[in-house]
DOTOR-225611 format. One record per residue (C-alpha): residue in three letters; residue number from 1; x, y, z. Coordinates in nm, 3 decimals. Layout:
N
<site r="ala" k="NUM" xx="X" yy="Y" zz="Z"/>
...
//
This chain:
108
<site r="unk" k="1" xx="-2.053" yy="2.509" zz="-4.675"/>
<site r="unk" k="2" xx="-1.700" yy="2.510" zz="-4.572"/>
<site r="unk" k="3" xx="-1.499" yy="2.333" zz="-4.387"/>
<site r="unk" k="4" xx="-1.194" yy="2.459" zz="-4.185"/>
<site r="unk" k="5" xx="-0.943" yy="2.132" zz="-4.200"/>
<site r="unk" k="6" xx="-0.686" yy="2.085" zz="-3.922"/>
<site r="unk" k="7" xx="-0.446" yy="1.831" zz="-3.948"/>
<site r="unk" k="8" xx="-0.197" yy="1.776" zz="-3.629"/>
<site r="unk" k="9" xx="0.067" yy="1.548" zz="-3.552"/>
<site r="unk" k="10" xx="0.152" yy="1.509" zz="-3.190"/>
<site r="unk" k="11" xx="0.414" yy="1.351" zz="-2.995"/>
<site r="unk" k="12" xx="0.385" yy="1.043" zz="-2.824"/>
<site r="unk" k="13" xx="0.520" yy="1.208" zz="-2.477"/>
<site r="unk" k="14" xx="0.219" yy="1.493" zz="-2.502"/>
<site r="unk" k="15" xx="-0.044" yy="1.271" zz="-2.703"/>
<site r="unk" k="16" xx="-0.277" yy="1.179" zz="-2.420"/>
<site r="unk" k="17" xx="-0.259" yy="1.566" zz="-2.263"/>
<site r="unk" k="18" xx="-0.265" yy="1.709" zz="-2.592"/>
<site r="unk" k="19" xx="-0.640" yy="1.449" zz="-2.700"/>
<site r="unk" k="20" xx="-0.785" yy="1.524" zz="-2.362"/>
<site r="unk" k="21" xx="-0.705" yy="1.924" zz="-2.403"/>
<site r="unk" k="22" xx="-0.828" yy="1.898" zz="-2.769"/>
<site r="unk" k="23" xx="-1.203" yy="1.706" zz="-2.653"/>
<site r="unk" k="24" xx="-1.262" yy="1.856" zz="-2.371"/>
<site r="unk" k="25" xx="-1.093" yy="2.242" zz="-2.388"/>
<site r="unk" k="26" xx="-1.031" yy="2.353" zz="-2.749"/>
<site r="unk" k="27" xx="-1.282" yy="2.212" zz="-2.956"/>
<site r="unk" k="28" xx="-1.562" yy="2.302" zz="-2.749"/>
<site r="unk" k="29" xx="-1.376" yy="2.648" zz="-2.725"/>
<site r="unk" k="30" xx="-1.399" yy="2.679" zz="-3.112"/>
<site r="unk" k="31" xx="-1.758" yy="2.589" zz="-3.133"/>
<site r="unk" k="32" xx="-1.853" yy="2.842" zz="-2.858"/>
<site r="unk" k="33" xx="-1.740" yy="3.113" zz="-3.081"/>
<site r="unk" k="34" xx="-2.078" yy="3.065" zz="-3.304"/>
<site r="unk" k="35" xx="-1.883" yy="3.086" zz="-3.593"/>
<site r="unk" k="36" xx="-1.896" yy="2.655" zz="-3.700"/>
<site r="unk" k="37" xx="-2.199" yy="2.428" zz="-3.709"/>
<site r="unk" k="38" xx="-1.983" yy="2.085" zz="-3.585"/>
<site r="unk" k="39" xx="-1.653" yy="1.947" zz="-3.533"/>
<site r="unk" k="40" xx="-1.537" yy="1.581" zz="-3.624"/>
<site r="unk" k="41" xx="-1.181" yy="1.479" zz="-3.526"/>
<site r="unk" k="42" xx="-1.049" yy="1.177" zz="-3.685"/>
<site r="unk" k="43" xx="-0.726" yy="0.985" zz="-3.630"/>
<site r="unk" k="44" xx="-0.517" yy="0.953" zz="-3.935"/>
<site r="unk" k="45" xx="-0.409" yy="0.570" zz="-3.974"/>
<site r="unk" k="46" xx="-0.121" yy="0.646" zz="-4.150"/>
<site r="unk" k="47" xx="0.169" yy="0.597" zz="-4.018"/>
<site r="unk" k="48" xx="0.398" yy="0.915" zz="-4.067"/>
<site r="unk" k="49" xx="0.778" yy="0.916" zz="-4.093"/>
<site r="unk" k="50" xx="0.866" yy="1.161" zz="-3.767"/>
<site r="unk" k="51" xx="0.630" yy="0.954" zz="-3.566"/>
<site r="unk" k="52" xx="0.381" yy="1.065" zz="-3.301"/>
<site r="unk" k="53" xx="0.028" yy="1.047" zz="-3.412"/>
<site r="unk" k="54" xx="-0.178" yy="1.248" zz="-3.653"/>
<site r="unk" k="55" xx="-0.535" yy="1.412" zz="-3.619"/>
<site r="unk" k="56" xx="-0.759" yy="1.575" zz="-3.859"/>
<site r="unk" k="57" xx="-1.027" yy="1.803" zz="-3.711"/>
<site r="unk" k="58" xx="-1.263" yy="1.904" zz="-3.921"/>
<site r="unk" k="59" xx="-1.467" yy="2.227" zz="-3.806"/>
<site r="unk" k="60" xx="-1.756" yy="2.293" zz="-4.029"/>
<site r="unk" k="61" xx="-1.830" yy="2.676" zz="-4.045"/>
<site r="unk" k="62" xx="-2.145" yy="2.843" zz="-4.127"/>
<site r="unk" k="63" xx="-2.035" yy="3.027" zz="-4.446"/>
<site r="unk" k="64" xx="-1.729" yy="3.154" zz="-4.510"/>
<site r="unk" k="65" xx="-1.803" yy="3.504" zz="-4.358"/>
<site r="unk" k="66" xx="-1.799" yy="3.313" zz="-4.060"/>
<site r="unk" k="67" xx="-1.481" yy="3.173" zz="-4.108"/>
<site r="unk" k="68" xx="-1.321" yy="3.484" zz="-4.186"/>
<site r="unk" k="69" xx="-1.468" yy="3.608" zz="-3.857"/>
<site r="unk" k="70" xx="-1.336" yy="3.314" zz="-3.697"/>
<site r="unk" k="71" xx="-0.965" yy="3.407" zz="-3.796"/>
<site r="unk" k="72" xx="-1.002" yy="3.810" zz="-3.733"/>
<site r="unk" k="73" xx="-1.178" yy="3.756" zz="-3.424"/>
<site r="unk" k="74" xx="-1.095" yy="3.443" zz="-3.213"/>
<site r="unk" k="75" xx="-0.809" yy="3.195" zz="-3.405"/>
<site r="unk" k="76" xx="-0.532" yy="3.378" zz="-3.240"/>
<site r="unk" k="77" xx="-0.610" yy="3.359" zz="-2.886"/>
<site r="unk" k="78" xx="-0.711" yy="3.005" zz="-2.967"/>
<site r="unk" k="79" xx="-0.441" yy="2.932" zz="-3.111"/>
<site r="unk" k="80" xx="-0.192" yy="3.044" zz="-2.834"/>
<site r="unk" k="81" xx="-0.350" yy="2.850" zz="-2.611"/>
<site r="unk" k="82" xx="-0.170" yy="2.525" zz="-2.829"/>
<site r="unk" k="83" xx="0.171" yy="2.677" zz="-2.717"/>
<site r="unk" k="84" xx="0.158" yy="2.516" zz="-2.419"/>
<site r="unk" k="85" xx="0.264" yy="2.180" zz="-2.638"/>
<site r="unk" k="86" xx="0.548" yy="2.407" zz="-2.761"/>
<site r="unk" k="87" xx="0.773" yy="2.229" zz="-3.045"/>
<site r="unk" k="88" xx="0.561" yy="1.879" zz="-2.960"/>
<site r="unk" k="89" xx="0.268" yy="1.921" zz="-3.196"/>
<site r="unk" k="90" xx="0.270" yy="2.059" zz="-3.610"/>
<site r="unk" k="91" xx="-0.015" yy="2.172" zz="-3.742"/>
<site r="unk" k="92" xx="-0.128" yy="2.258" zz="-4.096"/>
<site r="unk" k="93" xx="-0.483" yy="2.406" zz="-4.169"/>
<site r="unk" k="94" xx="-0.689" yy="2.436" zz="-4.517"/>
<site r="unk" k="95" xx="-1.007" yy="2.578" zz="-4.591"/>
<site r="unk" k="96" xx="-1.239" yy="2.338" zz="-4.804"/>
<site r="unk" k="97" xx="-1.539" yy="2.368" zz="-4.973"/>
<site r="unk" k="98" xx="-1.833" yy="2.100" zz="-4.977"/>
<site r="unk" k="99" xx="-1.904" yy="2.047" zz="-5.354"/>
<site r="unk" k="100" xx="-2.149" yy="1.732" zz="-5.267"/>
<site r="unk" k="101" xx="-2.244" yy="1.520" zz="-4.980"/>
<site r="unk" k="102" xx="-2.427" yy="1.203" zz="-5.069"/>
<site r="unk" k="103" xx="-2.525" yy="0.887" zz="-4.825"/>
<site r="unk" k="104" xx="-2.521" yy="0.538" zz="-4.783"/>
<site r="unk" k="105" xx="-2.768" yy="0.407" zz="-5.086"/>
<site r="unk" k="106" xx="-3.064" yy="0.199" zz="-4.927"/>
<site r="unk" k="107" xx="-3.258" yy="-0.076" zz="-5.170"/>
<site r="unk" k="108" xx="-3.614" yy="-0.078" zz="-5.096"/>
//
């Protein structure tokens, strides 16, 4: 599987728009597309050195066909629709690729 990795940092003066725009607008706008299984956002707890606050979203995609899709097809209209934070978020994005998944180990 891969993952599609976006990490954002956000201003303080857009950060509660920007969060409820994410949960409620874009991410469900990304799944819609077909092209990704799940999304998890997570808040970085680093603290980074131009301030705001910083997000990972992690968008799991079906295969990577269907993240190629995902760019050709749908990532620039979604992604325009993040201009309307103009200069107030970054963003950097990286494609990764699940090598193993394991879980919590459970004595019995």
């Amino acid at each position: 599987m891969i993952i599609y990795n976006v990490t954002v940092n956000v201003d303080d003066s857009v950060h509660e728009d920007w969060l409820y725009w994410m949960r409620n607008e874009h991410i469900p706008e990304i799944l819609e597309t077909g092209k990704f299984l799940k999304a998890l956002m997570t808040k970085v707890l680093v603290e980074e050195e131009m301030g705001g606050k910083t997000y990972s979203v992690q968008y799991t995609a079906k295969s990577k066909d269907s993240l190629t899709r995902y760019y050709k097809e749908d990532a620039p209209r979604l992604r325009q629709a993040a201009a309307r934070f103009g200069d107030k978020i970054v963003a950097f994005r990286t494609e990764l690729e699940i090598v193993s998944e394991q879980t919590e180990f459970k004595a019995q």
